[in-house]
Every structure is written in C-alpha cells, then in structure tokens.
C-alpha positions as CSV (number, residue, x, y, z in Angstrom):
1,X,14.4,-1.9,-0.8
2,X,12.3,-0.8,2.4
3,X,8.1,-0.6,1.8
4,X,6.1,0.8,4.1
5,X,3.0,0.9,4.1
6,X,0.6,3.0,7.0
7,X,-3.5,2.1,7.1
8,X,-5.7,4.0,8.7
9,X,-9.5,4.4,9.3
10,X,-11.4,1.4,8.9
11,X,-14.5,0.5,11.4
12,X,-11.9,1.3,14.7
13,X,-10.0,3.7,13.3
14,X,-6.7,2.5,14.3
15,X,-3.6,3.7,12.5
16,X,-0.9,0.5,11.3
17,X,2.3,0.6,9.9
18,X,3.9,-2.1,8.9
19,X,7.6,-2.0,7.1
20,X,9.4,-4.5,4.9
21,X,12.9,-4.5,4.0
22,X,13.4,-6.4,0.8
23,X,17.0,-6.8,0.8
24,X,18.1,-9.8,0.5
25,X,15.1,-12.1,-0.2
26,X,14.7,-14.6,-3.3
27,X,11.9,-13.0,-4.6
28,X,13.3,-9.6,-4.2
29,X,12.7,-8.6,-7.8
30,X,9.1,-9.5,-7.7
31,X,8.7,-7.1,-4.9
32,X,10.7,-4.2,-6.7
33,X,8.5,-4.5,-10.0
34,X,5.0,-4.9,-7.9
35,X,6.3,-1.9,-6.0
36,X,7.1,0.5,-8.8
37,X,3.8,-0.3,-10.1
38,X,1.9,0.9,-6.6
39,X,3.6,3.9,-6.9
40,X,1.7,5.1,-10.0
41,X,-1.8,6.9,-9.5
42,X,-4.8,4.2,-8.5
43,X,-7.5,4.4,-11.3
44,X,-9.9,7.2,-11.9
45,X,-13.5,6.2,-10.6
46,X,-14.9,7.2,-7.5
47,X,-14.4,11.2,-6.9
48,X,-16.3,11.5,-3.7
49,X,-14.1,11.2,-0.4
50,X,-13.0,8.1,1.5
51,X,-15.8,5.7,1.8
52,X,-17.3,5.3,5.0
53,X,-15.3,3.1,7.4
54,X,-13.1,2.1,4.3
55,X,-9.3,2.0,4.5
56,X,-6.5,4.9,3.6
57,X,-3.4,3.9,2.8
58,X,0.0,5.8,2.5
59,X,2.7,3.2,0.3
60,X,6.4,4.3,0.6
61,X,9.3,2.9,-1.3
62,X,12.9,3.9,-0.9
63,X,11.4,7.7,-0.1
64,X,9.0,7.7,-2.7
65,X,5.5,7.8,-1.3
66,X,2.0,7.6,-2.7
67,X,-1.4,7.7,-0.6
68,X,-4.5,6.1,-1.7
69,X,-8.2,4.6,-0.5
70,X,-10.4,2.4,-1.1
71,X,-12.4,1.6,-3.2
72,X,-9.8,3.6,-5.3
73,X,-7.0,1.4,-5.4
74,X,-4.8,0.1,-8.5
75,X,-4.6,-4.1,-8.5
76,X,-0.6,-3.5,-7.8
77,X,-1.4,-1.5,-5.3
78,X,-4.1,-3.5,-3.5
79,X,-1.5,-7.0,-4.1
80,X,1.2,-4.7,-2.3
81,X,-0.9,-3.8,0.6
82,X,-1.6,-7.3,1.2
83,X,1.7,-8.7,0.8
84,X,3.0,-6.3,2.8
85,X,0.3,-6.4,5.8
86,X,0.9,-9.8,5.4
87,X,4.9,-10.3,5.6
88,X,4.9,-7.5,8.4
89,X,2.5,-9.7,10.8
C-alpha cells in the first residue's frame, strides 16, 4: 500500500510530501486499517476556513485521496499524519 501524505501552510508556508510504501513491513496491517480510517471525513466542528498558520493536509492511499486541516482532523487521521511524517524523515 503507498500513503502519501502532502502538508502545506503552517508559519513558513512550505509545501512537504512525504510517501510510504507499506509493502512488505511487519506491521503492514496496522497501517492498512489506520489508513482506511483517515480516509473517512474528519469530524464536523469548526466551519470557518483554515486556521491561521495551521496545517492542510492532502492523505492519499492506493489513489484514494482525502484533504483535511486542522484543527479539523479525525484522531486516525492526525495518528496517520504523524506516522507518516515520521517514517518518511
């Protein structure tokens, strides 16, 4: 499974992208159920634009792509972002 995941905004403004292929690695199937998970709709709340020097993410998985911001971000969501930013260092 390939994630992507591309952050932008922030205090800089500087676009990252950062991609993880999933193939292959022991916890693969923890990745595939966090994953389907980020892809559903963050929870309703905040209906104003993007907060001001907050973060906009765009998650992709196998071709399947949802975008998002904060504060308006699911927990699967926000635990994929990380893991990915993190793994993709």
């Amino acid at each position: 499974m390939r994630i992507q995941v591309v952050r932008t905004g922030g205090f800089t403004g500087i676009e990252r992208h950062v991609e993880v292929d999933t193939s292959g690695l022991a916890d693969e199937a923890e990745w595939q159920a966090l994953a389907q998970l980020a892809l559903r709709p963050g929870p309703p709340g905040h209906t104003g634009g993007p907060v001001r020097d907050g973060f906009s993410y765009r998650i992709t998985v196998d071709g399947r792509t949802v975008s998002c911001q904060e504060p308006n971000l699911s927990d699967a969501q926000r635990a994929l972002i990380s893991r990915v930013l993190k793994e993709g260092a």
